[in-house]
Steps between C-alpha positions, in 0.01 A plus 500: 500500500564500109256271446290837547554639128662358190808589330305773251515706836877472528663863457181608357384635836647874518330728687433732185327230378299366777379899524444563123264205452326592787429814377392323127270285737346781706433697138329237331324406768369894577426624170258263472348581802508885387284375175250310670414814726495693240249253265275460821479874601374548104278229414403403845510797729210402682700202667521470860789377750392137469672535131844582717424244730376207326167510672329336198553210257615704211704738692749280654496314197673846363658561793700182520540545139727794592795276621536294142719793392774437816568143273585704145719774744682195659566320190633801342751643792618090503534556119741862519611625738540120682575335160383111683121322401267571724506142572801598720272617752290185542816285633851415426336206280279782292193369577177543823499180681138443503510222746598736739198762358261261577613429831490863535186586428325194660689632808404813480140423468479238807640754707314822341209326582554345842681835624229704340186352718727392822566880484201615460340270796724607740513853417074530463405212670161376439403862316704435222353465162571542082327660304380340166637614191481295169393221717162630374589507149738210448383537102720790511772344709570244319472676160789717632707202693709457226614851383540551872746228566682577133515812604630434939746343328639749288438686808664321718826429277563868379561582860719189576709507196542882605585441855623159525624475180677809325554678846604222750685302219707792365640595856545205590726451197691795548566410855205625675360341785150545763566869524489595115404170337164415781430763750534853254294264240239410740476813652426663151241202421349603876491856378299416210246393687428846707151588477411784756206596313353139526680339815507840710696447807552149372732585180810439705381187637449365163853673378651273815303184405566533095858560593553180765342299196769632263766410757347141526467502133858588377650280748283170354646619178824494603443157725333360190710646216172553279240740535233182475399460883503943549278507160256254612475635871400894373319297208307332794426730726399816210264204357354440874493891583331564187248229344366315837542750800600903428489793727159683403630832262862371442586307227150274514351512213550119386423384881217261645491635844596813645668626820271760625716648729610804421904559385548742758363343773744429771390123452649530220805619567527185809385280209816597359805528720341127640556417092820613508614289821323195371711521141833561689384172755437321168822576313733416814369192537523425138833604486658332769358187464564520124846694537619514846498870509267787407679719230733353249884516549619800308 
């Protein structure tokens, strides 16, 4: 599969390397962080935990905000210690194939939605409702619709070029294969996602779903040889999750409807592993049809 990076990854991709950009990456994208507290606590220290969690407009606005300095930290470990463009991590050809992002993301969509209220039906039956959000006040919804999209996608490409890009596409060049270059990435993606204080008993649920989608989505890299199709899927479904249909007090601040059910609720947690099953059923049958065979050859 070296189709999979170009030849600005060739010999560049020592372990000391791989590890020392990280490290650049995970600085510039904390210190940040470590300001914004800091400039909240002082000028706004009467802020509550929908300012953490996006529960408003503005707040996810800053929240998603946060992410735009994972693209400088990138850039600059593919600059020294990598020494290739950051282009490098895009495809062997240097560039996104947006054909396959917009496949993606219309994908991802179709099925967000359809999986979203078959779910739902079957798990509540007839009970099951949403909850308006910004529904009520498109005014606002649409004055934020832009920023929020600009902004998903930033989103959604600082964590792709991160994991399927500088992680995946550096071991795989130095001869890594599912273990170091998919699963360990995937599983570290999944970990970024636990939330006990939010999700409860849940978190690991949502750890196992958010790592099955990294699995699915460094193997379409691989299949595909561009991070197009994985960009638009988690472009897709973060634009779904967020803007039309969000989990009430998570991340909803931008959203029309919301889930009332609550994050902990064992629902929930169903609502999940059945997610999880019905993304796996999805990729195989992409895969073999498209492939003849569910992971690439390493």
């Amino acid at each position: 599969m070296n189709h999979l990076f170009s030849d600005h990854l060739m010999g560049k991709a020592a372990l000391w390397r791989i590890l020392v950009g990280l490290i650049m990456i995970a600085a510039i994208y904390v210190l940040p962080l470590f300001g914004l507290g800091f400039a909240l606590a002082a000028f706004f220290p009467n802020l509550g935990p929908s300012a953490l969690l996006g529960q408003e407009p503005l707040h996810l606005v800053v929240l998603l905000s946060t992410f735009i300095p994972v693209w400088f930290g990138v850039r600059l470990a593919m600059a020294w210690p990598i020494g290739a463009p950051i282009q490098a991590l895009y495809s062997a050809a240097l560039r996104i194939n947006w054909r396959d992002f917009a496949i993606g993301a219309s994908i991802a969509l179709i099925v967000a939605s359809i999986t979203e209220i078959g779910l739902s039906a079957a798990l509540f039956g007839d009970d099951f409702t949403y909850d308006a959000y910004l529904i009520n006040d498109t005014t606002t919804w649409l004055a934020f619709l832009g920023p929020f999209l600009i902004l998903i996608l930033f989103q959604a490409g600082a964590e792709e070029v991160l994991f399927r890009g500088y992680i995946l596409r550096l071991s795989w060049a130095r001869g890594g294969r599912f273990w170091w270059a998919i699963f360990i990435p995937s599983f570290i993606f999944g970990l970024g996602h636990f939330s006990p204080s939010e999700f409860g008993g849940n978190a690991w649920f949502y750890v196992l779903n958010t790592t099955v989608s990294g699995v699915i989505l460094c193997a379409i890299t691989v299949f595909r040889g561009n991070l197009g199709a994985a960009f638009g899927l988690h472009f897709g479904v973060n634009a779904f999750g967020m803007l039309i249909l969000s989990n009430k007090g998570y991340l909803s601040g931008g959203a029309l409807f919301l889930n009332s059910t609550a994050l902990d609720d064992g629902v929930t947690g169903l609502a999940m592993l059945a997610l999880t099953l019905i993304e796996v059923v999805l990729y195989t049958v992409w895969a073999y049809r498209v492939y003849g065979r569910i992971l690439p050859r390493f």
